[in-house]
Each structure stands twice: as structure tokens, then as C-alpha cells.
PyMOL Python script that loads the backbone (N, CA, C, O; Angstrom):
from pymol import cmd

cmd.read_pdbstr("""\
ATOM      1  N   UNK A   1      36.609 100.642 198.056  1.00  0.00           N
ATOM      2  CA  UNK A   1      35.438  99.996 197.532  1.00  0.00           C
ATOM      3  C   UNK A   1      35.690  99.629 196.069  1.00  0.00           C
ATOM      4  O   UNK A   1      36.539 100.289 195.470  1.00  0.00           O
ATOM      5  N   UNK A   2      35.043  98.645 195.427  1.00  0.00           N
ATOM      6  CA  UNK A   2      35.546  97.842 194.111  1.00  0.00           C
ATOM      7  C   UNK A   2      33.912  98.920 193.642  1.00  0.00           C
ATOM      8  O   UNK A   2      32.942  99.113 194.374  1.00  0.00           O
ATOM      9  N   UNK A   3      34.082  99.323 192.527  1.00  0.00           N
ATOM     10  CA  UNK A   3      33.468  99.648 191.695  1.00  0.00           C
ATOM     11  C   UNK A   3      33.545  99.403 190.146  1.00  0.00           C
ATOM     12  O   UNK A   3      34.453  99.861 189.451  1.00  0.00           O
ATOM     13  N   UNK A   4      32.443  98.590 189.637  1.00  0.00           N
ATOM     14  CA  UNK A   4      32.749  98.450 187.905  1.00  0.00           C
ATOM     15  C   UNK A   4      31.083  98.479 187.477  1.00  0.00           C
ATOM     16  O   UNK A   4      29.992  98.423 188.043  1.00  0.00           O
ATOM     17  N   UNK A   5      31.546  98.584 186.320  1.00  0.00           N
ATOM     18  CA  UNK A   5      30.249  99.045 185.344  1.00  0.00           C
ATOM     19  C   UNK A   5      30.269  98.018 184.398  1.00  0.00           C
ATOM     20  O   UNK A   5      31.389  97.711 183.988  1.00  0.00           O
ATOM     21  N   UNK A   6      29.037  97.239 183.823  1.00  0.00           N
ATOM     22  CA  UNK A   6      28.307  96.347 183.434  1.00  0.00           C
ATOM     23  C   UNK A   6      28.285  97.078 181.519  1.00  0.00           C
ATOM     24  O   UNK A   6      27.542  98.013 181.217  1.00  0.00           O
ATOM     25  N   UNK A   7      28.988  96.576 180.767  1.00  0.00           N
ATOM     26  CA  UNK A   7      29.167  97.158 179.487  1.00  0.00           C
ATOM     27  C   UNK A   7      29.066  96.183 178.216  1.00  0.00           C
ATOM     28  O   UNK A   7      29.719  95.140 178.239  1.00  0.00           O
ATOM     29  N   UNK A   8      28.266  96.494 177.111  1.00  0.00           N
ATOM     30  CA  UNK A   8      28.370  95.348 175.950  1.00  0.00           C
ATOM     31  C   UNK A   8      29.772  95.457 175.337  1.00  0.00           C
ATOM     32  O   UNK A   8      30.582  96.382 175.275  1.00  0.00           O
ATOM     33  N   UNK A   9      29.774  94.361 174.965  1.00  0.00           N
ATOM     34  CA  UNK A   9      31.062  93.375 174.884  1.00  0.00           C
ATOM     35  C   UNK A   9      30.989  93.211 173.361  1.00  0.00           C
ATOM     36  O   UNK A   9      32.025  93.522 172.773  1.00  0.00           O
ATOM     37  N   UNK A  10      29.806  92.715 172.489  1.00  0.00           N
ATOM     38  CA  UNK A  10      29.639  92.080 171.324  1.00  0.00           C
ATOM     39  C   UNK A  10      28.141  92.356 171.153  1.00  0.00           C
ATOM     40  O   UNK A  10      27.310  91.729 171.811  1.00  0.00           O
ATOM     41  N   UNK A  11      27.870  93.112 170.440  1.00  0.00           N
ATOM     42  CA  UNK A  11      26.483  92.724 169.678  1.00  0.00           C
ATOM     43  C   UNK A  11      26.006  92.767 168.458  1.00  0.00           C
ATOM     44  O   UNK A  11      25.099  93.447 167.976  1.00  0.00           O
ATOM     45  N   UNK A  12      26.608  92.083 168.064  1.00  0.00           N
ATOM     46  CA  UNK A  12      26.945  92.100 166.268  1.00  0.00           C
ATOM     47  C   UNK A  12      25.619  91.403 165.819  1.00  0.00           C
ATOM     48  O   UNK A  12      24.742  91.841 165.074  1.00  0.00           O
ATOM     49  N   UNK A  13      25.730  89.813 166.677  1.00  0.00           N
ATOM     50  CA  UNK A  13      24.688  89.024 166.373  1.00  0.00           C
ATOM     51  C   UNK A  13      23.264  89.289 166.686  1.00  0.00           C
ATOM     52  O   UNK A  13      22.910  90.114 167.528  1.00  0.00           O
ATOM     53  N   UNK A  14      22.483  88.581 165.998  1.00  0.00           N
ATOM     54  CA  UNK A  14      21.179  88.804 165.584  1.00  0.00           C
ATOM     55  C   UNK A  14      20.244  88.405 167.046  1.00  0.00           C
ATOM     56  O   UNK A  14      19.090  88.717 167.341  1.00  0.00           O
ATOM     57  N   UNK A  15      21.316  87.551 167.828  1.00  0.00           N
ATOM     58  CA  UNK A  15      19.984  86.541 168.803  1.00  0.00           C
ATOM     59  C   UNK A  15      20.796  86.602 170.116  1.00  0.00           C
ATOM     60  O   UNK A  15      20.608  85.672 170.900  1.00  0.00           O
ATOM     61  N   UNK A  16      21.671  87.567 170.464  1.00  0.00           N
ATOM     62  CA  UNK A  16      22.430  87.703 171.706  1.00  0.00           C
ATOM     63  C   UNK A  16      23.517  88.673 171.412  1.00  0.00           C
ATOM     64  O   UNK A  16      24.178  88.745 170.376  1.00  0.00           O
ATOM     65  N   UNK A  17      23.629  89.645 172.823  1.00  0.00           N
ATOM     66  CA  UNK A  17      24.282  90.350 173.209  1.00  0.00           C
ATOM     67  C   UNK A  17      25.133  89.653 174.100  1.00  0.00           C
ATOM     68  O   UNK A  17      24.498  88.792 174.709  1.00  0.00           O
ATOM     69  N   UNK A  18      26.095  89.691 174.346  1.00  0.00           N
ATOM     70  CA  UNK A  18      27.296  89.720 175.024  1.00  0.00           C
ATOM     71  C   UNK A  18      28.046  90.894 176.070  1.00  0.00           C
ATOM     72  O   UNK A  18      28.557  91.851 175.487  1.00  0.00           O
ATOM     73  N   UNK A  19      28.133  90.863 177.566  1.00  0.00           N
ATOM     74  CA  UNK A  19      28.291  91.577 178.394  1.00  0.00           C
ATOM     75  C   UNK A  19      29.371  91.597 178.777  1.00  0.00           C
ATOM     76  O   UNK A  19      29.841  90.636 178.168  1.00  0.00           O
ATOM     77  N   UNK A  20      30.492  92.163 179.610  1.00  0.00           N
ATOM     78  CA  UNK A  20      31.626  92.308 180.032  1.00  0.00           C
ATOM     79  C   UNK A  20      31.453  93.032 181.363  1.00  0.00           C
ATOM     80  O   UNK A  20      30.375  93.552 181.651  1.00  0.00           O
ATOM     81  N   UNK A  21      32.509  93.069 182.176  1.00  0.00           N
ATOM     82  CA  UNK A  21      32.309  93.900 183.265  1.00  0.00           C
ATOM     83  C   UNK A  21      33.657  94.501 182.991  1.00  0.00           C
ATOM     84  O   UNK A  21      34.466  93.748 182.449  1.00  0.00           O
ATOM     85  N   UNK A  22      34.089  95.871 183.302  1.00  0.00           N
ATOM     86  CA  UNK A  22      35.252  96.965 183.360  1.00  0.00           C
ATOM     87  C   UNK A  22      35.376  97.446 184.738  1.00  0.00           C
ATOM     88  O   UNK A  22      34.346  97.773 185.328  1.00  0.00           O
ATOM     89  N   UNK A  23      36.461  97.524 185.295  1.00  0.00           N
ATOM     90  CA  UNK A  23      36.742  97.958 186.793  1.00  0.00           C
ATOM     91  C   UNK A  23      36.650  99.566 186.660  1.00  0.00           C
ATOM     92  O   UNK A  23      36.852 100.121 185.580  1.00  0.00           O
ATOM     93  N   UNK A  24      36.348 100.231 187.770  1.00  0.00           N
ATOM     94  CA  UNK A  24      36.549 102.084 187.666  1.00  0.00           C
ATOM     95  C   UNK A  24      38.183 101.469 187.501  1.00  0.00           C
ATOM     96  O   UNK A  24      38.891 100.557 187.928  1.00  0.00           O
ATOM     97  N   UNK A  25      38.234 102.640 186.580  1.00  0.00           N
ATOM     98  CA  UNK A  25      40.030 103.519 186.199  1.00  0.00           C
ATOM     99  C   UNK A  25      40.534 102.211 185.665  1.00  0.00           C
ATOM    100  O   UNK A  25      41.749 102.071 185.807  1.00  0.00           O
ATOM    101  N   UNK A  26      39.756 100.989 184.953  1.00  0.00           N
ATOM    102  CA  UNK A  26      40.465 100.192 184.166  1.00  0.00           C
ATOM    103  C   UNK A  26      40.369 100.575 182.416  1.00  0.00           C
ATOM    104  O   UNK A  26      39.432 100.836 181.660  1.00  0.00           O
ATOM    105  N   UNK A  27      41.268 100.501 182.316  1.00  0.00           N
ATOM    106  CA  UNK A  27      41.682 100.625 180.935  1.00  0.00           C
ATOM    107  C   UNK A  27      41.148  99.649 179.741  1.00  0.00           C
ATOM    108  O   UNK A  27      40.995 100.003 178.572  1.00  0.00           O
ATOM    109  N   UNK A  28      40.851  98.121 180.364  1.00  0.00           N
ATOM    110  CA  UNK A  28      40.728  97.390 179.640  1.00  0.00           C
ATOM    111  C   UNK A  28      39.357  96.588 180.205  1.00  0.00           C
ATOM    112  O   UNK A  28      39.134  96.602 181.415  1.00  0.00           O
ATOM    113  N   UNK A  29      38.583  95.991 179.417  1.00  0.00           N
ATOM    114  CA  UNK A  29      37.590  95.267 180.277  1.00  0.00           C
ATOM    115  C   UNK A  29      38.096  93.735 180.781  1.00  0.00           C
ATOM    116  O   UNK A  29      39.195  93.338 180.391  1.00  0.00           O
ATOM    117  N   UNK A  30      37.180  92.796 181.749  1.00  0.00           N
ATOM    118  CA  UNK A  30      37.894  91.483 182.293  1.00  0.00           C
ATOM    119  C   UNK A  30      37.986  90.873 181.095  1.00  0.00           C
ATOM    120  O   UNK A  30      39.084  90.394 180.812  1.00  0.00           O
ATOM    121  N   UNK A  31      36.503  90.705 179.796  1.00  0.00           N
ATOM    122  CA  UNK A  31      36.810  89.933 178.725  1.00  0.00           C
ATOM    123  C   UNK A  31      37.860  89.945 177.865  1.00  0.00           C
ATOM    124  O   UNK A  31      38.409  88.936 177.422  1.00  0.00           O
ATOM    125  N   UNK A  32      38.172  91.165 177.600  1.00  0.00           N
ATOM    126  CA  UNK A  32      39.415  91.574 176.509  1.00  0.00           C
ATOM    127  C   UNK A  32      40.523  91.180 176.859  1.00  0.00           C
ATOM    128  O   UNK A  32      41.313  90.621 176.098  1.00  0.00           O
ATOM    129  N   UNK A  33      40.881  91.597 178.960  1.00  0.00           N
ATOM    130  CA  UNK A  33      42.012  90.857 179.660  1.00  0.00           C
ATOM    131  C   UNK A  33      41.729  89.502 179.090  1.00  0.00           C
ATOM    132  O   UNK A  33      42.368  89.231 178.073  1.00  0.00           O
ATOM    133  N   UNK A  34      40.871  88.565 179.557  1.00  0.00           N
ATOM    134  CA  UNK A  34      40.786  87.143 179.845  1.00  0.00           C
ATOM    135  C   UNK A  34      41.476  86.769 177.977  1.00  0.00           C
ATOM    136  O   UNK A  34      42.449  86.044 177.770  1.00  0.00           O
ATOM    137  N   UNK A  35      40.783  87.374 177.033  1.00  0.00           N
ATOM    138  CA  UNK A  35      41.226  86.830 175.632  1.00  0.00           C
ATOM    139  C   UNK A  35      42.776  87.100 175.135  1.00  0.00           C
ATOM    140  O   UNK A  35      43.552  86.240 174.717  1.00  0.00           O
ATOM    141  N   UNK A  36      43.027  88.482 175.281  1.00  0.00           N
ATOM    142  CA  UNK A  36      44.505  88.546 175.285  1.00  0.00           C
ATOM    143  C   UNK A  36      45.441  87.444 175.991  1.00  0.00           C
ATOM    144  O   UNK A  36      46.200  86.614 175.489  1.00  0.00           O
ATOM    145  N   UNK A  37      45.241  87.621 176.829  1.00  0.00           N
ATOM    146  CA  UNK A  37      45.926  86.402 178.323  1.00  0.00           C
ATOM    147  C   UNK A  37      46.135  85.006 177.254  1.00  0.00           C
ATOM    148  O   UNK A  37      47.101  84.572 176.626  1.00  0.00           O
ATOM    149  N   UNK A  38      44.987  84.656 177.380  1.00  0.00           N
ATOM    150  CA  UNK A  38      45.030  83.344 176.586  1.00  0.00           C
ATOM    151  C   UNK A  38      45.480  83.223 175.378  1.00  0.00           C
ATOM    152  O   UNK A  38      45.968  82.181 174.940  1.00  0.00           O
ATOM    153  N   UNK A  39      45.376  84.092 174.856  1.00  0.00           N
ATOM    154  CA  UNK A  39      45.495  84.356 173.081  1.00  0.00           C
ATOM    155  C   UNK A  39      47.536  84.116 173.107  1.00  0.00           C
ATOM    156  O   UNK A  39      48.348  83.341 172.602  1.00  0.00           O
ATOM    157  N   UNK A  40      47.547  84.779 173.613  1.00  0.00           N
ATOM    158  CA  UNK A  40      49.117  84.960 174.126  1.00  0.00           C
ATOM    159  C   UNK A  40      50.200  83.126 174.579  1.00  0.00           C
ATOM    160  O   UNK A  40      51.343  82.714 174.382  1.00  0.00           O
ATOM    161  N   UNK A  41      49.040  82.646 175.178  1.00  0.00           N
ATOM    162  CA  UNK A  41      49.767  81.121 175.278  1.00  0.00           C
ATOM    163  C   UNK A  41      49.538  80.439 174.359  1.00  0.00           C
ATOM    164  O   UNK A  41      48.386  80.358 173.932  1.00  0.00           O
ATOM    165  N   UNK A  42      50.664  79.690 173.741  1.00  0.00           N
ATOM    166  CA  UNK A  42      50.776  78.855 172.217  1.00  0.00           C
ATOM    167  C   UNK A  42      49.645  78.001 173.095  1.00  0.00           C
ATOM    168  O   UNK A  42      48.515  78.036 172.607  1.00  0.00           O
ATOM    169  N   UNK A  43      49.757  77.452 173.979  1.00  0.00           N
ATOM    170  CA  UNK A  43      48.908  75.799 174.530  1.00  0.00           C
ATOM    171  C   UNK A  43      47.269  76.104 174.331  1.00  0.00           C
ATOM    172  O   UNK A  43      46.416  75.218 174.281  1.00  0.00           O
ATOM    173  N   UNK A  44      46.968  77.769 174.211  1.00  0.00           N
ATOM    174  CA  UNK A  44      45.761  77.745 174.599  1.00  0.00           C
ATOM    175  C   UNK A  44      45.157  78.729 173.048  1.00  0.00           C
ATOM    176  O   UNK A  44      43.988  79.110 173.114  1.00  0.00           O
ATOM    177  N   UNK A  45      45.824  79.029 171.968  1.00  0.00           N
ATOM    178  CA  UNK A  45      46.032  79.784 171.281  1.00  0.00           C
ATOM    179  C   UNK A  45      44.487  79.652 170.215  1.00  0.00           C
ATOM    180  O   UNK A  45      43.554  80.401 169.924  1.00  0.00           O
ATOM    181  N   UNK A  46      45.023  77.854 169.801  1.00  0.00           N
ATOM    182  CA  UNK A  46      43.623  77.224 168.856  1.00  0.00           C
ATOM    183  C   UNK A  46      42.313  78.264 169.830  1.00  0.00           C
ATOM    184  O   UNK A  46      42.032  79.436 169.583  1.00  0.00           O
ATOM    185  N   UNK A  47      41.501  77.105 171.300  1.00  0.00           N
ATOM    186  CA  UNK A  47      41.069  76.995 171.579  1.00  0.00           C
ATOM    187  C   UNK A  47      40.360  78.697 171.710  1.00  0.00           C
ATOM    188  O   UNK A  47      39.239  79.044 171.339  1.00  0.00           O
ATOM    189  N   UNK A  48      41.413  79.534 172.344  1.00  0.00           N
ATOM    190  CA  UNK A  48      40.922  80.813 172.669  1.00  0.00           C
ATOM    191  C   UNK A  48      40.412  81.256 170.844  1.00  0.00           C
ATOM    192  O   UNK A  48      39.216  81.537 170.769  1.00  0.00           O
ATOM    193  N   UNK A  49      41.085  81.316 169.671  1.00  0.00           N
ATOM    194  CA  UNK A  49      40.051  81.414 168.632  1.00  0.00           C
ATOM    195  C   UNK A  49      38.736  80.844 168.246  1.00  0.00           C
ATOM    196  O   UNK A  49      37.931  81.443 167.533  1.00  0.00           O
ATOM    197  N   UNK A  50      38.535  79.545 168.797  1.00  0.00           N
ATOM    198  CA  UNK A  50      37.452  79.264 168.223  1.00  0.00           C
ATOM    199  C   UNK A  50      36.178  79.819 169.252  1.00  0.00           C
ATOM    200  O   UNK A  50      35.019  79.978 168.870  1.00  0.00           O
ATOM    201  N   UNK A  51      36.676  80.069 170.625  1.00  0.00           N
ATOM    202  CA  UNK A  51      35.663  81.145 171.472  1.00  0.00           C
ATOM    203  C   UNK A  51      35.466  81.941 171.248  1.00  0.00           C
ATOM    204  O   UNK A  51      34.326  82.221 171.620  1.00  0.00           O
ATOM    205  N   UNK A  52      36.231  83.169 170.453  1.00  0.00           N
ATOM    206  CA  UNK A  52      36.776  84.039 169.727  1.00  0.00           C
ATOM    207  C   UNK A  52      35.143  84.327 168.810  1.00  0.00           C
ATOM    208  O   UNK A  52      34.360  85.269 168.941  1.00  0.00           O
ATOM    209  N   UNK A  53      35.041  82.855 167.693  1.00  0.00           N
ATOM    210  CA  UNK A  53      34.525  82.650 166.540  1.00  0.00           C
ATOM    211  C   UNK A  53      33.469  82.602 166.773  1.00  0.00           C
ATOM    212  O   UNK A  53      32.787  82.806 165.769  1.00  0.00           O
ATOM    213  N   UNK A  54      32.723  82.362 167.944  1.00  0.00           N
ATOM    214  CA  UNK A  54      31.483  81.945 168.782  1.00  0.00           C
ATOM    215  C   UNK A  54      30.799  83.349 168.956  1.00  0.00           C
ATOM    216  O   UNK A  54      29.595  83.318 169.211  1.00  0.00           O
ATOM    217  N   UNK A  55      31.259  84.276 168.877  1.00  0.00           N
ATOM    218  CA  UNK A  55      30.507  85.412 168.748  1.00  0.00           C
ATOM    219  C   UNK A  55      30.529  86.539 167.528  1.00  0.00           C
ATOM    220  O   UNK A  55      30.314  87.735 167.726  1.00  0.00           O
ATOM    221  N   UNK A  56      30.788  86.025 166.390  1.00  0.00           N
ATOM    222  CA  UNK A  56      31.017  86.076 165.305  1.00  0.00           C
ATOM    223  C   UNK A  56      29.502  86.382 164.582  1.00  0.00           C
ATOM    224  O   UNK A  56      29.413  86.496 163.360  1.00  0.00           O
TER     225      UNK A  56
END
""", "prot")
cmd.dss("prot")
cmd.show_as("cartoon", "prot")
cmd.util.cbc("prot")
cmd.orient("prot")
């Protein structure tokens, strides 16, 4: 059975929280995977910062 838990991600800002989902026995959450991943390809490097900046 897939089990994950529903966890804040970002809530720095004043007018939204930001959510993530984490798998049981994952180490890392999907958002942090998904930004690393991308962060990591020169082609996608800009773009993944300025999403990055969006929750700033």
C-alpha cells in the first residue's frame, strides 16, 4: 500500500502556504525531489530559480 503524509513545504509568506507530499520511509519530499532534479539540468537551471523565487 502507498502511504504519504501531506506536509508544509514553505510558509514564509504572508498570503499562502505551500504543501508538499513525502512518501512513508522517504527521506526527501516530491517538491525538494522535483527542484533538485531540475536544478541539476543546465537547460532547466534559469527557469527552476525563478520558481524557486516565487515563494520567496
Amino acid at each position: 500500500m502507498n502511504i504519504f503524509a501531506l506536509e508544509v513545504w514553505d510558509d514564509e509568506a504572508s498570503k499562502c502556504t505551500f504543501y508538499t507530499v513525502r512518501w512513508q520511509d522517504a527521506e526527501e519530499n516530491e517538491t525538494d525531489k522535483f527542484f533538485d532534479k531540475y536544478y541539476a539540468m543546465p537547460e532547466f537551471k534559469q527557469v527552476t530559480q525563478e520558481l524557486l523565487s516565487l515563494t520567496s
